[in-house]
C-alpha positions as a Markdown table, in Angstrom:
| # | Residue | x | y | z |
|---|---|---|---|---|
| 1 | Unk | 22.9 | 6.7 | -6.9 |
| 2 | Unk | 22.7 | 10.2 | -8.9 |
| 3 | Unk | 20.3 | 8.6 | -11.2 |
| 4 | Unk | 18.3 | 7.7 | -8.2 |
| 5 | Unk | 18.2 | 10.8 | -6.8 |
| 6 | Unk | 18.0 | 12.8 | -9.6 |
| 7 | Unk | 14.7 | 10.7 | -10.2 |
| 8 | Unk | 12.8 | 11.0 | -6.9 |
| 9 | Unk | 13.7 | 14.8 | -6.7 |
| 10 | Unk | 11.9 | 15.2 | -10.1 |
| 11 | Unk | 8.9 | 13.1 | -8.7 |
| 12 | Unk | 8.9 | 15.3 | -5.4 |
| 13 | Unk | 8.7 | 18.5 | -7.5 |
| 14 | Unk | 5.6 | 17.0 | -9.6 |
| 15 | Unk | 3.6 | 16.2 | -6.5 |
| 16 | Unk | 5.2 | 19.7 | -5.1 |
| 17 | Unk | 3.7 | 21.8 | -7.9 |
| 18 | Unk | 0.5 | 20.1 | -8.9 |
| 19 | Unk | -1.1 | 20.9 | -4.9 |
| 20 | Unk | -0.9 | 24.5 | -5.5 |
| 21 | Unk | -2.2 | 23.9 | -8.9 |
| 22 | Unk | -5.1 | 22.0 | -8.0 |
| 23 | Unk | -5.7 | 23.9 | -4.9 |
| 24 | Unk | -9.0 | 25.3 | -5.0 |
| 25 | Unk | -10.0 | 23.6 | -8.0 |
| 26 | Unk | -13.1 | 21.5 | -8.7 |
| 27 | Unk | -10.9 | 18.6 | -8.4 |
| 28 | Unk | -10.1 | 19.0 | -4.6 |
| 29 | Unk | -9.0 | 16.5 | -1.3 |
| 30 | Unk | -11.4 | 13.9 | -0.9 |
| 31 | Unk | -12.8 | 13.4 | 2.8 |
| 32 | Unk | -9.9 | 11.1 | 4.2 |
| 33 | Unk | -7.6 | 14.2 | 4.1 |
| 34 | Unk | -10.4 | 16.3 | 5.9 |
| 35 | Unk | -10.3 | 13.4 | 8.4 |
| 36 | Unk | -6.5 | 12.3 | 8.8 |
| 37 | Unk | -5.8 | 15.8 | 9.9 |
| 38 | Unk | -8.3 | 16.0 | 12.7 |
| 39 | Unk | -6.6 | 12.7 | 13.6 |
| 40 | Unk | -3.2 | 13.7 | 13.2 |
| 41 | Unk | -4.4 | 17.1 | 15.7 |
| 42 | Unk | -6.0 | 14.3 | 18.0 |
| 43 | Unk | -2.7 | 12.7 | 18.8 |
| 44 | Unk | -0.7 | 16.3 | 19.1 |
| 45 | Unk | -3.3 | 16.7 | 21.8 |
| 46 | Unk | -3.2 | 14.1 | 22.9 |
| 47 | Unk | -6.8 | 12.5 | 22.4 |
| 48 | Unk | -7.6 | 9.1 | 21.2 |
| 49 | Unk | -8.4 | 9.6 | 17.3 |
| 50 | Unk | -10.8 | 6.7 | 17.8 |
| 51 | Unk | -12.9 | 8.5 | 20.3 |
| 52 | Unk | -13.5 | 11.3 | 18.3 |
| 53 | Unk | -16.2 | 13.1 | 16.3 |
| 54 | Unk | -15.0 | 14.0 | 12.8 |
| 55 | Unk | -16.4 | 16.7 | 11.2 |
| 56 | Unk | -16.4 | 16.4 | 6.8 |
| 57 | Unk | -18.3 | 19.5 | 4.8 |
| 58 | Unk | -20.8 | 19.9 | 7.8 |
| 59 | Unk | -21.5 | 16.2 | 8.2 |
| 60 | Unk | -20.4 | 14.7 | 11.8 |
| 61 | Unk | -19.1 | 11.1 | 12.1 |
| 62 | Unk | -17.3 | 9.2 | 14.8 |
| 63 | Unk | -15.4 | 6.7 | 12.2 |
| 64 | Unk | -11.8 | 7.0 | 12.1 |
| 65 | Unk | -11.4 | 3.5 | 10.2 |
| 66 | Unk | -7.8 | 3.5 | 9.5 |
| 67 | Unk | -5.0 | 2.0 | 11.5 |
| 68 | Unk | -3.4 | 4.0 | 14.2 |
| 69 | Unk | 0.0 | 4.6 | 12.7 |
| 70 | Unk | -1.9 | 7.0 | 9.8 |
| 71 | Unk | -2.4 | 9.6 | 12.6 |
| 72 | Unk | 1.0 | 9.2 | 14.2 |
| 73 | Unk | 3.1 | 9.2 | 11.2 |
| 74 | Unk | 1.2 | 12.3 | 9.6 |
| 75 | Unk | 1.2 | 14.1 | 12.9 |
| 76 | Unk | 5.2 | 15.9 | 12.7 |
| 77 | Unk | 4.0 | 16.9 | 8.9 |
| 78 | Unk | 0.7 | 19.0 | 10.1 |
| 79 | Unk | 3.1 | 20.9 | 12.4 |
| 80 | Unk | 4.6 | 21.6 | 8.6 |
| 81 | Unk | 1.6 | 23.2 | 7.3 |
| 82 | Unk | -0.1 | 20.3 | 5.2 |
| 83 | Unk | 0.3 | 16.2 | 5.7 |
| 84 | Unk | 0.6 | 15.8 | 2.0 |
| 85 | Unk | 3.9 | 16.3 | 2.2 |
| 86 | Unk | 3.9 | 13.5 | 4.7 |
| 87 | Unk | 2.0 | 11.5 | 1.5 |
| 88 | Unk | 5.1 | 12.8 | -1.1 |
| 89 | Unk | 8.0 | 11.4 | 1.9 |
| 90 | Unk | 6.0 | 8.3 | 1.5 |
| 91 | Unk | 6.4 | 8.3 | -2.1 |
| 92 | Unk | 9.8 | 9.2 | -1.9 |
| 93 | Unk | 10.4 | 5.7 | 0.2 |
| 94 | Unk | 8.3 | 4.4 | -2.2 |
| 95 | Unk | 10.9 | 5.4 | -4.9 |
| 96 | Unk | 13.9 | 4.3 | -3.4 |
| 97 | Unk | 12.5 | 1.2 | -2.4 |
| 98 | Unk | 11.1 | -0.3 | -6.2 |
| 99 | Unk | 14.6 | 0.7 | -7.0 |
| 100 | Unk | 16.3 | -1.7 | -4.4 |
| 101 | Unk | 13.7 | -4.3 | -5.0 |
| 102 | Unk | 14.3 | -4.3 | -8.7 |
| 103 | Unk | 17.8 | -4.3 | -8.1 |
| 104 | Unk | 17.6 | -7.7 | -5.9 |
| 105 | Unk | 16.0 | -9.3 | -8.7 |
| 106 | Unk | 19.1 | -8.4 | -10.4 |
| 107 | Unk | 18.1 | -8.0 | -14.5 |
| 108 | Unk | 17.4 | -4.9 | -16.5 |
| 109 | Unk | 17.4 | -1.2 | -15.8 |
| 110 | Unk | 16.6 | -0.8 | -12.0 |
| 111 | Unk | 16.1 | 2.5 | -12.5 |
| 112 | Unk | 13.2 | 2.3 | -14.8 |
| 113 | Unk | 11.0 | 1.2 | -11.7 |
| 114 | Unk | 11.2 | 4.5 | -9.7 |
| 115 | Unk | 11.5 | 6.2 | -12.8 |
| 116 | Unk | 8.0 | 5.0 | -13.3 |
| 117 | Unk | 6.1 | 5.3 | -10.1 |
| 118 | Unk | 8.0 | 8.8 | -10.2 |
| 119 | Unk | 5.5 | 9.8 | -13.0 |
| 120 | Unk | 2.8 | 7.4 | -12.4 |
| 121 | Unk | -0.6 | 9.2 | -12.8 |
| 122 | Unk | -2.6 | 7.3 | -10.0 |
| 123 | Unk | -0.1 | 7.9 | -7.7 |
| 124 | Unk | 0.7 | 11.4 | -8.2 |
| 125 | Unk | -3.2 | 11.9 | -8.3 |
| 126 | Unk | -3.8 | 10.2 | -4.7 |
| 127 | Unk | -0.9 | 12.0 | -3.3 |
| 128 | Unk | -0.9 | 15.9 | -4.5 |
| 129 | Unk | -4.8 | 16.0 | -5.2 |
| 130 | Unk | -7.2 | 13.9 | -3.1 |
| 131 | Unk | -4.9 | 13.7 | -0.1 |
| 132 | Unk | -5.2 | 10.3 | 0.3 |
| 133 | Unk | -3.4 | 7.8 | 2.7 |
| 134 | Unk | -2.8 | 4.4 | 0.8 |
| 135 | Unk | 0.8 | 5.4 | 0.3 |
| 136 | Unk | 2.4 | 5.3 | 3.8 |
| 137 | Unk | 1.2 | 1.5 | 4.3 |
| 138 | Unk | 2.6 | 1.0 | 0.7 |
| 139 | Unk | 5.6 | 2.7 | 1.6 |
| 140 | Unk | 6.6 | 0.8 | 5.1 |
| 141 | Unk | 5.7 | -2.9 | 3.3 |
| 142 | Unk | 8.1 | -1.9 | -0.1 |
| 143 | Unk | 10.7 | -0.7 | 3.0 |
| 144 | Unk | 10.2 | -4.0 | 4.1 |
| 145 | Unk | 10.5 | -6.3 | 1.4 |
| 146 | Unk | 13.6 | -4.7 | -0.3 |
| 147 | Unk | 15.5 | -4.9 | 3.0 |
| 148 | Unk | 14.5 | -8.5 | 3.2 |
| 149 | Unk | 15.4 | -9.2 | -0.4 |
| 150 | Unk | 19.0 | -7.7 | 0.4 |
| 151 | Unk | 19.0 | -9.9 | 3.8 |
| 152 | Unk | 18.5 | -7.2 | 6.1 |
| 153 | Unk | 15.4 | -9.4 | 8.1 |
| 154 | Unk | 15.6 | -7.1 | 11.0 |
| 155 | Unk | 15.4 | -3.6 | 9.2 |
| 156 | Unk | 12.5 | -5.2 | 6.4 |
| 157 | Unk | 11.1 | -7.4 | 10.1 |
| 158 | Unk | 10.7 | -3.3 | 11.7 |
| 159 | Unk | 9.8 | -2.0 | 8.4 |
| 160 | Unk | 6.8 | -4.8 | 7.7 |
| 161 | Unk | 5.8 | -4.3 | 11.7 |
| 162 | Unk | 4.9 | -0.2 | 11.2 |
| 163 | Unk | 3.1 | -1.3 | 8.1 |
| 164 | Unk | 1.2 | -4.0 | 9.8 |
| 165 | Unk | 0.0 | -1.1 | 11.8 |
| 166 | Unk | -0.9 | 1.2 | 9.3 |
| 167 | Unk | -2.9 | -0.5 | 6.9 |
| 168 | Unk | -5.1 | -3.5 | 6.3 |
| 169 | Unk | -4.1 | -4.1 | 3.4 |
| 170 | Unk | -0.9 | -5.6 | 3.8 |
| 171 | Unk | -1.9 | -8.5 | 5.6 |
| 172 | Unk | -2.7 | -9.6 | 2.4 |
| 173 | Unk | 1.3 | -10.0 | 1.8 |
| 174 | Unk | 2.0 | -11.6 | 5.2 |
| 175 | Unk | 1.5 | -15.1 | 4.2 |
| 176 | Unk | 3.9 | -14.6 | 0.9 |
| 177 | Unk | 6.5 | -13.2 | 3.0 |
| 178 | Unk | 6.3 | -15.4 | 6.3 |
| 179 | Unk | 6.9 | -18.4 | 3.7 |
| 180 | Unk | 9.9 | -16.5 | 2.5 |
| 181 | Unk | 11.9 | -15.5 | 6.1 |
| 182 | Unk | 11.1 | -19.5 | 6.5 |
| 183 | Unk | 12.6 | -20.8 | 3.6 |
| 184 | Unk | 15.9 | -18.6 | 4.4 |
| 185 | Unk | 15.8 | -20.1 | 7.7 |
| 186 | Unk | 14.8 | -16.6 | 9.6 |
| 187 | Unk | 11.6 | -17.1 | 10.6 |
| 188 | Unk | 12.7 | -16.2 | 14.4 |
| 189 | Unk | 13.3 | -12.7 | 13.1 |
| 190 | Unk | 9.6 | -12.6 | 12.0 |
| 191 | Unk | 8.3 | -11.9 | 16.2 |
| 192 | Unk | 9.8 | -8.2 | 15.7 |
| 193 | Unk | 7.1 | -7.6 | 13.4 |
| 194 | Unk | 4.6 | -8.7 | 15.8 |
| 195 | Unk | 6.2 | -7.0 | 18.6 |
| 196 | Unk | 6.1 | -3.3 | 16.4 |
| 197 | Unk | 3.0 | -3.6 | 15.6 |
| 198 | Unk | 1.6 | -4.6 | 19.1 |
| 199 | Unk | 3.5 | -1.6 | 20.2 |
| 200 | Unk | 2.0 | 0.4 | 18.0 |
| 201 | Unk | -1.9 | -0.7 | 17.7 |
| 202 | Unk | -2.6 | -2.1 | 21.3 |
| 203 | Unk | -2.6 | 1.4 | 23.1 |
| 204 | Unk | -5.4 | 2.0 | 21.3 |
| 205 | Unk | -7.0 | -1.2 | 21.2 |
| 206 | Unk | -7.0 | -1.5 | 25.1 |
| 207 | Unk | -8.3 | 2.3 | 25.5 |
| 208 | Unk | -11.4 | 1.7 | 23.0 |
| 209 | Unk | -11.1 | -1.9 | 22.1 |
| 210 | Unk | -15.2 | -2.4 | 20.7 |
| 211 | Unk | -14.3 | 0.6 | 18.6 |
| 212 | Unk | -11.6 | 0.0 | 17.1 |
| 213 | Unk | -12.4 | -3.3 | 16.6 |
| 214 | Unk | -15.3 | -2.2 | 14.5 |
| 215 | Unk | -13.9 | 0.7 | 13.0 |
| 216 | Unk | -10.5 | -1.0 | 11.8 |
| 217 | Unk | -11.7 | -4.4 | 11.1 |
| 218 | Unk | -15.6 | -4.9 | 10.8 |
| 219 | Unk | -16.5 | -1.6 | 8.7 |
| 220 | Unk | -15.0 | -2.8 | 5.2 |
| 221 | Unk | -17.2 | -5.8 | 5.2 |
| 222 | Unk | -20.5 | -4.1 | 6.6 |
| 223 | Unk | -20.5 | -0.7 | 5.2 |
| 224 | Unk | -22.8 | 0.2 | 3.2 |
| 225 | Unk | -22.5 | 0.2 | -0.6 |
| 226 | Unk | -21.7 | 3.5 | -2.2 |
| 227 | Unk | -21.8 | 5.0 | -5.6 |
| 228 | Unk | -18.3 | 5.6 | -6.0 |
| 229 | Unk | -17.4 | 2.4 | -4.6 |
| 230 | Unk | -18.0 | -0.1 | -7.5 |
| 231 | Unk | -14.3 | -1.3 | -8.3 |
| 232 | Unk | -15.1 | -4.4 | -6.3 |
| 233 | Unk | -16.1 | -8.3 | -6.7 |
| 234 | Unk | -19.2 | -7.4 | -4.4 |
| 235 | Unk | -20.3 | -4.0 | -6.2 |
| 236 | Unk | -20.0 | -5.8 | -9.3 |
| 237 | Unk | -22.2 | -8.8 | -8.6 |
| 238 | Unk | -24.4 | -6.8 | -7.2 |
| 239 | Unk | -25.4 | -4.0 | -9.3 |
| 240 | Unk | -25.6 | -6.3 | -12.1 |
| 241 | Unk | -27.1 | -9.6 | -10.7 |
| 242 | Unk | -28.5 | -8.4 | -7.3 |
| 243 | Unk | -26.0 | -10.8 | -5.7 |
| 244 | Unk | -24.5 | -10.2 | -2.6 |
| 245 | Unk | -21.9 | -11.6 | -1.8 |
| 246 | Unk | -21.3 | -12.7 | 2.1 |
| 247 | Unk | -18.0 | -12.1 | 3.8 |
| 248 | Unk | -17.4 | -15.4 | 4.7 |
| 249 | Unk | -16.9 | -16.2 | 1.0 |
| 250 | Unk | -15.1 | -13.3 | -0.1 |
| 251 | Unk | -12.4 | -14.3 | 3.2 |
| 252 | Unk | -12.2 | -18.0 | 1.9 |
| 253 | Unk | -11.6 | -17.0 | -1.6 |
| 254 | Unk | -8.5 | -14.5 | -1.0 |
| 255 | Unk | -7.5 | -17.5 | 1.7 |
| 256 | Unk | -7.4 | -20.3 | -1.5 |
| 257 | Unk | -5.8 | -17.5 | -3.4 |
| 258 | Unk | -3.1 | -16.7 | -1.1 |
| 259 | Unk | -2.5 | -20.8 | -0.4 |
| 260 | Unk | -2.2 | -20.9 | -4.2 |
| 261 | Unk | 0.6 | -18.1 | -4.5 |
| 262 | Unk | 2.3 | -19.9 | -1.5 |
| 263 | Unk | 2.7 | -22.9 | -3.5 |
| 264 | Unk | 3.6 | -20.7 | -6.5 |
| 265 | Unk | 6.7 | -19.8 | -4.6 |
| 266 | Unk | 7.6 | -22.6 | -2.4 |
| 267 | Unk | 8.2 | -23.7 | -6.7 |
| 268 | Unk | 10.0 | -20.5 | -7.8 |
| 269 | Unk | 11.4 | -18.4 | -5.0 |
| 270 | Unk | 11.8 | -15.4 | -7.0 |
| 271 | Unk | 8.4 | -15.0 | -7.8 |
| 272 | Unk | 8.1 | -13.5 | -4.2 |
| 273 | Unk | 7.6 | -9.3 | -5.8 |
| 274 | Unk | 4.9 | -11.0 | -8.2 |
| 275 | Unk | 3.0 | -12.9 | -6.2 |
| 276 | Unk | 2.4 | -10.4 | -3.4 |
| 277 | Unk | 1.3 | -7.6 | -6.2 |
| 278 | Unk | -1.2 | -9.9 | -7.4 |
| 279 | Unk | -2.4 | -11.2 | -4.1 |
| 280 | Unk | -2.7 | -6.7 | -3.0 |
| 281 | Unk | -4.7 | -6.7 | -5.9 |
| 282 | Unk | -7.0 | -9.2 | -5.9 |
| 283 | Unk | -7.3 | -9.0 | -2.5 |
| 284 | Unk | -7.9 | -5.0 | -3.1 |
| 285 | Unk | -10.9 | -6.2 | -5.6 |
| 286 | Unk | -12.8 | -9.3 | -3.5 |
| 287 | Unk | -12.5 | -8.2 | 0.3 |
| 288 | Unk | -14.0 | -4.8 | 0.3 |
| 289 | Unk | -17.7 | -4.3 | -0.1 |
| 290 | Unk | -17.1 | -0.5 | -1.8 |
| 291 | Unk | -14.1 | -0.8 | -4.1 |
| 292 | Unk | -12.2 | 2.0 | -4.5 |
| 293 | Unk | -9.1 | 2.6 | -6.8 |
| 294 | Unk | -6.7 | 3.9 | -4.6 |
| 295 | Unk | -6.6 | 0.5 | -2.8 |
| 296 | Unk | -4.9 | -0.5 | -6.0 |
| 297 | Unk | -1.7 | 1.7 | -5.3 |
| 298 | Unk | 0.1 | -1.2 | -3.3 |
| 299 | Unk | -0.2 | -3.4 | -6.3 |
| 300 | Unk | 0.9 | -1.2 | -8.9 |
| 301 | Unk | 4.0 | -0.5 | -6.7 |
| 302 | Unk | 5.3 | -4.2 | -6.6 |
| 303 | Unk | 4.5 | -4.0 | -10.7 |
| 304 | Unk | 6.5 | -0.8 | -11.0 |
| 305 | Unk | 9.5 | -2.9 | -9.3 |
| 306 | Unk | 8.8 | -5.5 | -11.9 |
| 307 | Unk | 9.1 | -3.3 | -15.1 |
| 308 | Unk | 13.0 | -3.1 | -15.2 |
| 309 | Unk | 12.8 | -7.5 | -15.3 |
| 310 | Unk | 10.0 | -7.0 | -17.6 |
| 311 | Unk | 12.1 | -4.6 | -20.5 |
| 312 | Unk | 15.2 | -7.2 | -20.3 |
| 313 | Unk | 12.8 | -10.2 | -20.8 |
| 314 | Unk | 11.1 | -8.4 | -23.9 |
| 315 | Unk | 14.6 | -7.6 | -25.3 |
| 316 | Unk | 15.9 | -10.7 | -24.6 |
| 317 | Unk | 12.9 | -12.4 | -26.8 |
| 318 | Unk | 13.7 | -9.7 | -29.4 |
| 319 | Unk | 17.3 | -10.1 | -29.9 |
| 320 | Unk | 16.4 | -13.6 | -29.7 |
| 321 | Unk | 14.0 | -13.8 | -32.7 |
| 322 | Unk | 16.5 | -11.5 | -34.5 |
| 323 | Unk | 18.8 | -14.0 | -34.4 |
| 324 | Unk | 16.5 | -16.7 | -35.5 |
| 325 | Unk | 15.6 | -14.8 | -38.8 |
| 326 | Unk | 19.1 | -13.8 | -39.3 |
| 327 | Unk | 20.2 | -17.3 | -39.6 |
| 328 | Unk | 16.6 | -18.1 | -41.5 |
């Protein structure tokens, strides 16, 4: 546990000092962090984010097209001065949560995984300098799947039900882990994260519901292309074969793709941490009509969790081949 902690208060103090560094910089928030704080003001006043008109370097827009669980959860944090220390809290569950899922898969170094995402570039990067907010979903679903690794369905079921709520993305996990809380025979449990998130969403579903609807769920597929958004299936066919490619194809491919890491596990249980970072990143890369590379961050977090198996299987193969010549 001191190694633990000893890790995430060094990763804390990176994201801590780099905001003041960059502060003022050419290299400064991006427009999410402009627009998650007028959202997290909305809800301390009480106003529907989703009925508001955001204002971003002069421009007005009335998009807010992220969950409704961003605002809440970075609301307490604004009262602190700056929500990016609501992004480094996420981190910090982050942290503490590769370390419990590495330590359920029960081989290597455990702490090598928060070590890692401790000092990980992207993520210090999304956190401390463009303000973005792909780390609180990320946060909530890692919550979620090391307490249900451990058995705790009820604490991972609460944990998986915020981040249902918070961000798109991790419906990409759901199938992965509905097949798992079924093969341990707690599938029951699995109506508490339906219940969260209902709690959570449908107050502003039922105030605004053809906005939200649009906003949350409709934008990613029909928004138009950007410059900056090319780290997707769509932007790539496009720009260099004209190609677009329809959402109706880009939904059925991540559905064969999730059916096939389904049947991946049903085979090998304990490919469960794998198979959901592959399926958030290739669903990161085919969904979205702009890709952009902070929808990455979910996928590289389940990866971080994997590097402590990943060292033991490398020495293991080492040691093993040393062996083999030693006797040669």
């Amino acid at each position: 546990m001191l190694q633990l902690a000893l890790v995430v208060a060094m990763g804390v103090a990176i994201r801590l000092v780099v905001i003041p560094v960059v502060s003022g910089s050419s290299y400064g928030v991006v427009d999410v962090y402009s627009v998650d704080k007028q959202a997290a003001k909305s809800i301390l006043d009480l106003v529907n984010p989703y009925a508001q008109v955001y204002v971003v370097n002069g421009v007005q827009s009335a998009q807010f097209v992220y969950l409704p669980f961003i605002p809440v959860y970075y609301a307490p944090f604004l009262v602190l001065g700056d929500i990016r220390y609501g992004s480094i809290f996420a981190d910090v569950l982050i942290m503490v949560s590769v370390y419990y899922i590495a330590k359920s898969i029960g081989r290597g170094q455990a702490i090598y995984a928060p070590l890692l995402f401790a000092i990980l570039p992207v993520s210090i990067w999304l956190t401390s300098v463009s303000g973005t907010n792909i780390m609180v979903g990320t946060a909530f679903l890692a919550l979620s799947v090391a307490a249900v690794l451990h058995g705790k369905f009820r604490s991972g079921s609460l944990f998986l039900g915020i981040a249902v709520a918070t961000n798109q993305l991790v419906v990409l996990a759901l199938p992965m882990i509905i097949y798992y809380y079924w093969k341990r025979g707690r599938l029951y449990e699995f109506s508490i994260v339906a219940l969260v998130a209902a709690a959570i969403i449908l107050p502003f579903l039922i105030i605004s519901p053809s906005r939200f609807i649009y906003n949350v769920l409709e934008y990613q597929f029909v928004r138009p292309l950007q410059a900056n958004g090319s780290y997707s299936l769509y932007s790539i066919l496009y720009v260099a074969l004209g190609v677009r490619l329809i959402s109706w194809v880009r939904v059925g491919s991540v559905l064969i793709i999730a059916i096939l890491n389904v049947l991946w596990i049903s085979r090998r249980i304990d490919t469960l941490v794998l198979s959901i970072g592959i399926m958030l990143l290739l669903g990161a890369f085919i969904l979205p009509v702009n890709g952009f590379w902070n929808y990455f961050l979910p996928s590289l977090t389940f990866f971080c969790a994997l590097i402590p198996r990943l060292i033991c299987e490398l020495n293991s193969r080492i040691q093993s081949a040393d062996k083999i010549m030693a006797k040669n």
